[in-house]
Backbone as XML, in Angstrom:
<?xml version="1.0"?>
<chain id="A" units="angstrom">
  <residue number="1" name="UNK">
    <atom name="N" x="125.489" y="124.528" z="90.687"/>
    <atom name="CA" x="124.991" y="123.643" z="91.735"/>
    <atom name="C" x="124.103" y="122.539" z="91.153"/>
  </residue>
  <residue number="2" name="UNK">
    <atom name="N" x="123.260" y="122.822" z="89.992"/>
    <atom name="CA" x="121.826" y="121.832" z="89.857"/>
    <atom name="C" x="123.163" y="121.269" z="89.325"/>
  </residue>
  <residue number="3" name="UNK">
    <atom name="N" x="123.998" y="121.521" z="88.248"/>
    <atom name="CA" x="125.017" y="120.464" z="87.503"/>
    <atom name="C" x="125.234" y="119.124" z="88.359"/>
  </residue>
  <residue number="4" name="UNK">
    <atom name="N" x="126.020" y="119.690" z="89.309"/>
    <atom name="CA" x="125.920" y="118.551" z="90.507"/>
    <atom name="C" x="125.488" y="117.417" z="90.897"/>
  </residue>
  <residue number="5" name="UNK">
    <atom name="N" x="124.321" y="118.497" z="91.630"/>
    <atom name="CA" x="122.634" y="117.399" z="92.188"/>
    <atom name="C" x="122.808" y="116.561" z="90.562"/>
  </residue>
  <residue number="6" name="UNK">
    <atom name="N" x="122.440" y="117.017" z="89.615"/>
    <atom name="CA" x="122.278" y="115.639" z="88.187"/>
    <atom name="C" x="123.052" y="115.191" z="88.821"/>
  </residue>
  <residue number="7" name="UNK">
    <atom name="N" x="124.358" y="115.133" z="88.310"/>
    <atom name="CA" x="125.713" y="114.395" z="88.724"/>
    <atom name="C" x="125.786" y="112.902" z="89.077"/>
  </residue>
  <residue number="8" name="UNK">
    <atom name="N" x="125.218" y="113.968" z="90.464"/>
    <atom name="CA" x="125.196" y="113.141" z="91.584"/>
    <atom name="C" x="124.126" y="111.683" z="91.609"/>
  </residue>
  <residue number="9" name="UNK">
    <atom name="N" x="123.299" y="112.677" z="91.260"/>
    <atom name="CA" x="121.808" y="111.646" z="90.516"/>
    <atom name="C" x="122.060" y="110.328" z="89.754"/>
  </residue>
  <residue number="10" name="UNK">
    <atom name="N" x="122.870" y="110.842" z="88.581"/>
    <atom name="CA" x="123.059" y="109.877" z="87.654"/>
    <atom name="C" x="124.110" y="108.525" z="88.637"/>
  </residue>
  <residue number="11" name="UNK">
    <atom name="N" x="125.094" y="109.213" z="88.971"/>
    <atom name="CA" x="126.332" y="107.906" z="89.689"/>
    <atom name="C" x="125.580" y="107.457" z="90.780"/>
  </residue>
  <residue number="12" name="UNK">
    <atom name="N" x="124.533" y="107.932" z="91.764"/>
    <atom name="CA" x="123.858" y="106.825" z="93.083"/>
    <atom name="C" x="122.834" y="105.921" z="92.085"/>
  </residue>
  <residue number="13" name="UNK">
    <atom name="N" x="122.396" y="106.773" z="91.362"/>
    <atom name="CA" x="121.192" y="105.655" z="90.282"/>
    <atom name="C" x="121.773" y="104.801" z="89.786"/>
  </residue>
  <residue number="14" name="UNK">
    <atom name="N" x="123.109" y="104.864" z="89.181"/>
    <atom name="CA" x="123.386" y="103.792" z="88.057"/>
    <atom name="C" x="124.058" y="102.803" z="89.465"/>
  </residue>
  <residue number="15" name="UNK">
    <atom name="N" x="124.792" y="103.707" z="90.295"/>
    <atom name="CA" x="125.173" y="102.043" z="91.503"/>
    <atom name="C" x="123.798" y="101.418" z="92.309"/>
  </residue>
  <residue number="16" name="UNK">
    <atom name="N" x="122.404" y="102.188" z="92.600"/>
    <atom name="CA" x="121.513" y="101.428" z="93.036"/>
    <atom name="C" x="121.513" y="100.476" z="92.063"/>
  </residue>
  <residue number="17" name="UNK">
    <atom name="N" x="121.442" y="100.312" z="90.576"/>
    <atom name="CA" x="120.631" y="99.794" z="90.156"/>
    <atom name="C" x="121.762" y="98.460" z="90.255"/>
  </residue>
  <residue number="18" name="UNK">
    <atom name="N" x="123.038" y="98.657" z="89.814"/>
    <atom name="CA" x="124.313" y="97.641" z="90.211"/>
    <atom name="C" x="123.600" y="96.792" z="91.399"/>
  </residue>
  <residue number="19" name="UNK">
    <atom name="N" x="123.710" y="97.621" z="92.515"/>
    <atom name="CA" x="123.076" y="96.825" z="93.400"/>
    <atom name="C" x="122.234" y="96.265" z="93.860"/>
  </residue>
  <residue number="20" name="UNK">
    <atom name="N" x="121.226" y="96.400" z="93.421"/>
    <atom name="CA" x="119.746" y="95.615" z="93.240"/>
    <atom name="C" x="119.968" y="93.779" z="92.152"/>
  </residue>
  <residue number="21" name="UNK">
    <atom name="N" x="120.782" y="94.915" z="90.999"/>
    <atom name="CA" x="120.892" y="93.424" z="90.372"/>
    <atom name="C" x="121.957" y="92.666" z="90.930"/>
  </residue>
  <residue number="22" name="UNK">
    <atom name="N" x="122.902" y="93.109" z="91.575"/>
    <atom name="CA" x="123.743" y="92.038" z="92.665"/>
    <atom name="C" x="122.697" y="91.010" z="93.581"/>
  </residue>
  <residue number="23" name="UNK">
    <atom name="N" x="121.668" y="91.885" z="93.651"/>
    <atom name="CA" x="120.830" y="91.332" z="95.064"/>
    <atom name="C" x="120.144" y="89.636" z="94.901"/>
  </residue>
  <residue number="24" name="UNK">
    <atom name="N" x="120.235" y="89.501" z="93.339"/>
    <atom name="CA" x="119.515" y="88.388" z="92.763"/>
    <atom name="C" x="120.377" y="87.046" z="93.180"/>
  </residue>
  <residue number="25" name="UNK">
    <atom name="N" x="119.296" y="86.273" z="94.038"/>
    <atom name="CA" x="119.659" y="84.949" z="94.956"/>
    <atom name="C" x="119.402" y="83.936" z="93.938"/>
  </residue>
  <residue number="26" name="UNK">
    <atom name="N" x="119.373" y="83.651" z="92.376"/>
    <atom name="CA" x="118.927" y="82.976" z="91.812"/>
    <atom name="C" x="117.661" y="82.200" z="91.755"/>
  </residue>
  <residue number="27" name="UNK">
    <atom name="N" x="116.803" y="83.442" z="91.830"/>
    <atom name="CA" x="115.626" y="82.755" z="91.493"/>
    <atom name="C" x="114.833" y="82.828" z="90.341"/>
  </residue>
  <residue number="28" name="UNK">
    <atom name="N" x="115.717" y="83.516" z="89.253"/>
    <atom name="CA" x="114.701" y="83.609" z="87.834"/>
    <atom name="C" x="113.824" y="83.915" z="87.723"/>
  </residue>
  <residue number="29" name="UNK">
    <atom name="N" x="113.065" y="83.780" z="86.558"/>
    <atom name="CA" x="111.713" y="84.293" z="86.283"/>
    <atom name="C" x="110.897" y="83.991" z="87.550"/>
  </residue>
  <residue number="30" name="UNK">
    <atom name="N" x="110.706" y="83.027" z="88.417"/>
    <atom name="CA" x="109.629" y="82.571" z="89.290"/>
    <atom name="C" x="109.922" y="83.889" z="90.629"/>
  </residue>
  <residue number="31" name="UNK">
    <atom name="N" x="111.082" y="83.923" z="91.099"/>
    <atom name="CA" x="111.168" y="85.329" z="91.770"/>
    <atom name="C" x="110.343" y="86.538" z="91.371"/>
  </residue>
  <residue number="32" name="UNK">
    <atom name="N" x="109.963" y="86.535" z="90.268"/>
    <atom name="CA" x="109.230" y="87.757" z="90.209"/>
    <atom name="C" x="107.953" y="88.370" z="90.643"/>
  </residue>
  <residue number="33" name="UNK">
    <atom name="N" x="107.374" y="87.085" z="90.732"/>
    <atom name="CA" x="106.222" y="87.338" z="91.112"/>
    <atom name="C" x="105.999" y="87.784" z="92.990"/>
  </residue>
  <residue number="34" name="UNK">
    <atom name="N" x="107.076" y="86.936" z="93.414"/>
    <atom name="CA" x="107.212" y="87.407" z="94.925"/>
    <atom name="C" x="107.038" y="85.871" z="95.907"/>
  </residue>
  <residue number="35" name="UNK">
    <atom name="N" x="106.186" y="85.014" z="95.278"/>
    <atom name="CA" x="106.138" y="83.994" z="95.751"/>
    <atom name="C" x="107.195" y="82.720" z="96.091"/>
  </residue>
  <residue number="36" name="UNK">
    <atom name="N" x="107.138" y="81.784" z="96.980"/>
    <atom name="CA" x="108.308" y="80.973" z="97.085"/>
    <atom name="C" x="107.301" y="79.821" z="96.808"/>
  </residue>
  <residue number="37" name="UNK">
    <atom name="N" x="107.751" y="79.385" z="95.528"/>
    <atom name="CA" x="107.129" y="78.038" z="94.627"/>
    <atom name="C" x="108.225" y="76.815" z="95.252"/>
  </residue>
  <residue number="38" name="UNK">
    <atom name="N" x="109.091" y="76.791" z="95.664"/>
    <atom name="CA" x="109.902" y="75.960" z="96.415"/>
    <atom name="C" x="109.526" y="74.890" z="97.339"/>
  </residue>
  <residue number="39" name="UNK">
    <atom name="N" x="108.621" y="75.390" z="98.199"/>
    <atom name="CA" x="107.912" y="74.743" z="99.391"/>
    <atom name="C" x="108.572" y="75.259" z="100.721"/>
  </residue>
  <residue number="40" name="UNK">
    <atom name="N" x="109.740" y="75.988" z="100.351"/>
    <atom name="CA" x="110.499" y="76.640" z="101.627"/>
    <atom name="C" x="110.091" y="77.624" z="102.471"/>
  </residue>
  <residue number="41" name="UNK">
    <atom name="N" x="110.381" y="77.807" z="103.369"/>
    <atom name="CA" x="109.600" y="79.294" z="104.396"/>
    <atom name="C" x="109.588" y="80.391" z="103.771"/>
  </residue>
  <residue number="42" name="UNK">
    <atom name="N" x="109.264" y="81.031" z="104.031"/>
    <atom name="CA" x="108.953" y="82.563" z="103.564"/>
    <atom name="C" x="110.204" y="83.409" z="104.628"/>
  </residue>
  <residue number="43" name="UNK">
    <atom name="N" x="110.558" y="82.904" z="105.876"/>
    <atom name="CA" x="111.914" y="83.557" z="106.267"/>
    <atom name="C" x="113.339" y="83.135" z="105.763"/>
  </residue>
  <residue number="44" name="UNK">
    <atom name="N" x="113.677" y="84.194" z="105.783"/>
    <atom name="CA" x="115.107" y="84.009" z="105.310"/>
    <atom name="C" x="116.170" y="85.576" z="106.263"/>
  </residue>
  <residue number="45" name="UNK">
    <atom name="N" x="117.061" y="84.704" z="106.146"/>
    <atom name="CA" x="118.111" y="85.432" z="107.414"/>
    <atom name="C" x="119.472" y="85.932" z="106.231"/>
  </residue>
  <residue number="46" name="UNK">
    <atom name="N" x="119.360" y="87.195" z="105.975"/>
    <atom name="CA" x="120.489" y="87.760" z="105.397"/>
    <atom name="C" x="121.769" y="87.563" z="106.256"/>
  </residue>
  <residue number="47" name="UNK">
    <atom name="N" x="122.884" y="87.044" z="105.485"/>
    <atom name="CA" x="124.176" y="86.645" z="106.391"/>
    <atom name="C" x="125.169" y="87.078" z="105.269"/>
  </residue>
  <residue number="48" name="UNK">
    <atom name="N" x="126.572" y="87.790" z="105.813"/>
    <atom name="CA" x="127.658" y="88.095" z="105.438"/>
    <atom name="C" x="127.612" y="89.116" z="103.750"/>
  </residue>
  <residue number="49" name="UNK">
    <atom name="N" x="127.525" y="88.764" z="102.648"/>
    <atom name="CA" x="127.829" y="89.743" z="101.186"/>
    <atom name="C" x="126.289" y="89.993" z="101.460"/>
  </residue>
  <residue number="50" name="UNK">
    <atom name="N" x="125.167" y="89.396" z="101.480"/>
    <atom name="CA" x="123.998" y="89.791" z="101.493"/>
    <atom name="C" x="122.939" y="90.423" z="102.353"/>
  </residue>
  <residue number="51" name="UNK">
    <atom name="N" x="123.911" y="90.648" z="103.103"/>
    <atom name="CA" x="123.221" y="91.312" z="104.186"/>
    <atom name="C" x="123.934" y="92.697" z="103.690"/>
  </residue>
  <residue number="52" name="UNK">
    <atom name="N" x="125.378" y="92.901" z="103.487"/>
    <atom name="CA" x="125.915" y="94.019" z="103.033"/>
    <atom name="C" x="125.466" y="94.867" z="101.837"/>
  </residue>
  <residue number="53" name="UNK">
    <atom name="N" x="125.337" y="93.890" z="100.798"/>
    <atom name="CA" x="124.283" y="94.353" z="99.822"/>
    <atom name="C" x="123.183" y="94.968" z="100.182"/>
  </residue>
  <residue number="54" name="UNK">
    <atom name="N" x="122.095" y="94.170" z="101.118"/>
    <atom name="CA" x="120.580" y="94.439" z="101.564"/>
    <atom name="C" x="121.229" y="96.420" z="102.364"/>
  </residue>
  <residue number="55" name="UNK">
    <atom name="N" x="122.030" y="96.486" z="103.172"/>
    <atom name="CA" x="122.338" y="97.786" z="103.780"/>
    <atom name="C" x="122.995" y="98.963" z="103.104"/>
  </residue>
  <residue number="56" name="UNK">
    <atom name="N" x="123.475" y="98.387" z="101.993"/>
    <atom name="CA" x="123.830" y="99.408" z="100.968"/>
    <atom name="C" x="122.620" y="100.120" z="100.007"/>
  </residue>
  <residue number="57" name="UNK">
    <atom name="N" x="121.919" y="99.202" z="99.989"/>
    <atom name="CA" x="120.665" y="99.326" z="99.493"/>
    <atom name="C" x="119.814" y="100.209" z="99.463"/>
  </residue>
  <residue number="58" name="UNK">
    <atom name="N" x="119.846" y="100.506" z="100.815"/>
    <atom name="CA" x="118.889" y="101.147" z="102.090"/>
    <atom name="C" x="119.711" y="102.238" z="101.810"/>
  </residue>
  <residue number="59" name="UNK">
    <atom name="N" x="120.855" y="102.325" z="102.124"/>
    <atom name="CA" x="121.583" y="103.847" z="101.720"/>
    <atom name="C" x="121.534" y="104.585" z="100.646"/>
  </residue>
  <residue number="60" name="UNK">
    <atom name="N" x="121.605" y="103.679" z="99.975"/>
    <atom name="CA" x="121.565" y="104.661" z="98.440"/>
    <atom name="C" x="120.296" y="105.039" z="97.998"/>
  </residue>
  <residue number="61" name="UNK">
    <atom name="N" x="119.415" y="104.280" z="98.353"/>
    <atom name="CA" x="118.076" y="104.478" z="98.206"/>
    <atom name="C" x="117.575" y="105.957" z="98.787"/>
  </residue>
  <residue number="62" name="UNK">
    <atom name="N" x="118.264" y="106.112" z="99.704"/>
    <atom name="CA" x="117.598" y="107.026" z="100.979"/>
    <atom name="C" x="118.718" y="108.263" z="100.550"/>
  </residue>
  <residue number="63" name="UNK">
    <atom name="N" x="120.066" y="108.312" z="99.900"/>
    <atom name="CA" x="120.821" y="109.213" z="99.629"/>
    <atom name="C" x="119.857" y="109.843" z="98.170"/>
  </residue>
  <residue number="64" name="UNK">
    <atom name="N" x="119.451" y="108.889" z="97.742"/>
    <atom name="CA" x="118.970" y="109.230" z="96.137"/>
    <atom name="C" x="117.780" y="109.953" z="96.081"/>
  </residue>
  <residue number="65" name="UNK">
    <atom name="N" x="116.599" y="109.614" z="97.591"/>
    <atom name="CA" x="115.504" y="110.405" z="98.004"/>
    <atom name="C" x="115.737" y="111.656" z="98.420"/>
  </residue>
  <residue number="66" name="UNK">
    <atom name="N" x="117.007" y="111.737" z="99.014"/>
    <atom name="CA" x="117.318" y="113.002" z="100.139"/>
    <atom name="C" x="118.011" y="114.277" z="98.275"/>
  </residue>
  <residue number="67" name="UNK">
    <atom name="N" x="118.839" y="113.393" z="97.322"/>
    <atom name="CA" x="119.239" y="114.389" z="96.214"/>
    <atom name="C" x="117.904" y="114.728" z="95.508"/>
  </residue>
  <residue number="68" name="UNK">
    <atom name="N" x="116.574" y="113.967" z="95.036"/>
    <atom name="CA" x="115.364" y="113.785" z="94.543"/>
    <atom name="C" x="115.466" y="115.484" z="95.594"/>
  </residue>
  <residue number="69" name="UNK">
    <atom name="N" x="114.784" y="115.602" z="96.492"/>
    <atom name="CA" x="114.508" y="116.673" z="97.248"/>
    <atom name="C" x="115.181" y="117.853" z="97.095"/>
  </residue>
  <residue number="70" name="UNK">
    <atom name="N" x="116.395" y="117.665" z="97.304"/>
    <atom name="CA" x="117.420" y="118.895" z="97.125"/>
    <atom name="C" x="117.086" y="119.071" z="95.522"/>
  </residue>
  <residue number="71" name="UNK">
    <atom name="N" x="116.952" y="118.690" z="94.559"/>
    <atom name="CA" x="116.832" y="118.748" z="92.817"/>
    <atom name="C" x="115.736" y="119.610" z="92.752"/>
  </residue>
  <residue number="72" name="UNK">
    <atom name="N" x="114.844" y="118.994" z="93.525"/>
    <atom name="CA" x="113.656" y="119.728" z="93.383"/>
    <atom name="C" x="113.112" y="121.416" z="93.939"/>
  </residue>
  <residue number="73" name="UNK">
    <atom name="N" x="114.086" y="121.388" z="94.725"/>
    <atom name="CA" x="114.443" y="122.679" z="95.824"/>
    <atom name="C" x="115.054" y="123.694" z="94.941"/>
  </residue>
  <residue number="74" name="UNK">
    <atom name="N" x="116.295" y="123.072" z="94.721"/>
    <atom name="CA" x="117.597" y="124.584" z="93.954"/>
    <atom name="C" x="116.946" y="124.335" z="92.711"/>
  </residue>
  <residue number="75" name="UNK">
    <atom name="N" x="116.107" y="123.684" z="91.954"/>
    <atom name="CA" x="115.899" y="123.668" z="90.512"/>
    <atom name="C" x="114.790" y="124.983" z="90.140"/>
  </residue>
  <residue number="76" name="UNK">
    <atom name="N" x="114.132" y="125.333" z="91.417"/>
    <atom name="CA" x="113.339" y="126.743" z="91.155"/>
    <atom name="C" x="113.661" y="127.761" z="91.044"/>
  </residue>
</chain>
């Protein structure tokens, strides 16, 4: 069973991380900090691949918390 849970661990981790770096709107180094040096709003409206991205996101994130738990459970 723990074989698994890893498994499982390793393939949602390595596609979060796919998908996070999909998530990059081209903003380079200056994105990092969090700020919009642009002069543009601070809203922005996810539409069509990026909004799909942003909800996949959320899933895997939350599948990868829910295996984190179970790992920690059967691993005793």
């Amino acid at each position: 069973m723990e074989f698994y849970l890893d498994l499982a661990m390793i393939v949602i981790s390595i596609a979060l991380i796919a998908v996070i770096i999909l998530q990059n709107r081209g903003a380079g180094l200056g994105g990092l900090g969090g700020g919009d040096f642009g002069g543009g709003s601070g809203y922005h409206v996810r539409r069509g691949v990026e909004k799909l991205l942003f909800n996949v996101t959320i899933g895997l994130s939350f599948t990868f918390f829910l295996l984190a738990i179970l790992n920690v459970t059967f691993a005793g």
